[in-house]
Every structure is written in C-alpha cells, then in structure tokens.
KESENU-228201 format. One record per atom (N, C-alpha, C): atom name; x, y, z; residue in three letters. Coordinates in steps of 0.02 Angstrom, whole numbers. Each point is the difference from the previous one (the first is absolute). Layout:
BEGIN
at|u|v|w|aa
CA|X|Y|Z|ala
...
END
This chain:
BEGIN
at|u|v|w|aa
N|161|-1234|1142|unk
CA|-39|58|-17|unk
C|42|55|-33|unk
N|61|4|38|unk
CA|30|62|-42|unk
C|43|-17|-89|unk
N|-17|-60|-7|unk
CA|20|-9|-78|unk
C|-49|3|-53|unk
N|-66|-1|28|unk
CA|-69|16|-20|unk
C|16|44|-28|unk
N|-10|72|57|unk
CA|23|85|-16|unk
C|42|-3|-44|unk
N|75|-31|-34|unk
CA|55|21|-21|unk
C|-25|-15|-36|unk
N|-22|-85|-33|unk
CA|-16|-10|-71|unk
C|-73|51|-36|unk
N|-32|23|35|unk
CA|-55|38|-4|unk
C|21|85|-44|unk
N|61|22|37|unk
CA|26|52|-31|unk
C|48|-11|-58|unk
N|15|-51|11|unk
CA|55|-28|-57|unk
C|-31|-18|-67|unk
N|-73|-1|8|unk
CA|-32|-12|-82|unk
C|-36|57|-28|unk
N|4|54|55|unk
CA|-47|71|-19|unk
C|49|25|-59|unk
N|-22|18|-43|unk
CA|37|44|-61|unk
C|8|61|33|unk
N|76|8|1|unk
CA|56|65|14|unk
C|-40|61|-41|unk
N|24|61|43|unk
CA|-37|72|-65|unk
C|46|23|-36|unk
N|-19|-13|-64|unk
CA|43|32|-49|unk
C|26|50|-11|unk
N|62|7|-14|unk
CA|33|71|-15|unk
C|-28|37|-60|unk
N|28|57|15|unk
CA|1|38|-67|unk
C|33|-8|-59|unk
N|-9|0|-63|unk
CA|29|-37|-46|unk
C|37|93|-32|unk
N|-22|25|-14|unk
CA|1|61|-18|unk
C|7|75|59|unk
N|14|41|-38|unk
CA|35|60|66|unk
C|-68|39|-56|unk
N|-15|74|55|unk
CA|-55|52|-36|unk
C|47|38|-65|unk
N|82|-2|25|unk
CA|54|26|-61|unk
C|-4|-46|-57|unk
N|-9|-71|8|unk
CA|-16|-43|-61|unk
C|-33|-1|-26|unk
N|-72|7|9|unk
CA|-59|30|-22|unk
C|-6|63|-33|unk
N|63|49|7|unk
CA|-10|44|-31|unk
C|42|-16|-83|unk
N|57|-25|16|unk
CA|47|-38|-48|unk
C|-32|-15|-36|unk
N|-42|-40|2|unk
CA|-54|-58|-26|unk
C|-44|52|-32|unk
N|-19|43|32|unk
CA|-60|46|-61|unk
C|26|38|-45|unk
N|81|9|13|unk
CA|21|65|-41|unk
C|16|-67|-56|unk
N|40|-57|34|unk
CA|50|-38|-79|unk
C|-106|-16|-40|unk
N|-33|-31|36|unk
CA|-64|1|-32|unk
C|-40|44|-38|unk
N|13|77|25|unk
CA|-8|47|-63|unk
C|21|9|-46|unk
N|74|15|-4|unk
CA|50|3|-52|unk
C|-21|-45|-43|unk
N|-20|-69|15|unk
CA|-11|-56|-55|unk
C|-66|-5|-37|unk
N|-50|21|47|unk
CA|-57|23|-18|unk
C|-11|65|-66|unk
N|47|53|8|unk
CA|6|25|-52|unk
C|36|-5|-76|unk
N|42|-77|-4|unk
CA|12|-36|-47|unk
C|-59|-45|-26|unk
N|-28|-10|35|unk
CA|-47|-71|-14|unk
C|-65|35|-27|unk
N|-21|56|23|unk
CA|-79|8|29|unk
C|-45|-9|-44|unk
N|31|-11|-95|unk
CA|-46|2|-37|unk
C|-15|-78|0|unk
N|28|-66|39|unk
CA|-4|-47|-18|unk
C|-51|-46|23|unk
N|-29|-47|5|unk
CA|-40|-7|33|unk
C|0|-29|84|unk
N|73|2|17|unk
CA|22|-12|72|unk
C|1|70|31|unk
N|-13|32|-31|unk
CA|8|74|35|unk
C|-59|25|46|unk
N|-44|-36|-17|unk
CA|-59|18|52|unk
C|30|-45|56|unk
N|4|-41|7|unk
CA|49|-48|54|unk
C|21|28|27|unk
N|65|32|13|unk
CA|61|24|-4|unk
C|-47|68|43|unk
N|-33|41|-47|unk
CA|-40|55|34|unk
C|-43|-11|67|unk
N|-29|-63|8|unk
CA|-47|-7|41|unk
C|41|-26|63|unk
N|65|-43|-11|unk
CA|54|-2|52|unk
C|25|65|24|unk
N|18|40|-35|unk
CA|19|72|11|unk
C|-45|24|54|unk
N|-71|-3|-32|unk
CA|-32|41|51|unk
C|0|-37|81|unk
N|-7|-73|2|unk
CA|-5|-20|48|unk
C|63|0|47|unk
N|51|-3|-45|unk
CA|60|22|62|unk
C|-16|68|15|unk
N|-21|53|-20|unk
CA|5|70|19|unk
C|-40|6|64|unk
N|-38|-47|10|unk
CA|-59|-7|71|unk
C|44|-31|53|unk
N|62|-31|-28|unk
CA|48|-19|68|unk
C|43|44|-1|unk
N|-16|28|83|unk
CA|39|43|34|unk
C|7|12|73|unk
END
C-alpha cells in the first residue's frame, strides 16, 4: 500500500517556478520600448506595442 501513495505523488507534475523576477519585467518593458521607438513605423510595431502594453499589466 505505501508504494501506491509514493508512485501516486511521483507522477503529479511539480509547481513551476518563476521564470522571470517583477525587476525583469520591468527590463523587458523598458529594452521593449526603446526598440519600439526604432521600429514603430514598421509593420511589427503594432506587435511590439501590444506586447508593451501587456507586460505593463504585470506587476
């Protein structure tokens, strides 16, 4: 019975870490602006903009 339990927890998927810090996220919007204001007439720039905004909602 008790190898039941072990193999039972042993196939549950672990919780994932954080891949990113809230300071990376900020990194990430500023190097993402800066580039955004090279690009913006191009047609990746709405891209680029609409990523922008959605990192600005992580905080």
């Amino acid at each position: 019975m008790p190898e039941t339990i072990n193999n039972q927890n042993a196939t549950q998927p672990q919780r994932s870490r954080a891949v990113f810090s809230n300071e990376d996220f900020e990194l990430i919007r500023v190097a993402i602006n800066y580039y955004l204001q090279e690009i913006k007439e191009s047609p990746e720039g709405l891209k680029y903009s609409n990523l922008y905004h959605r990192l600005r909602r992580i905080e």
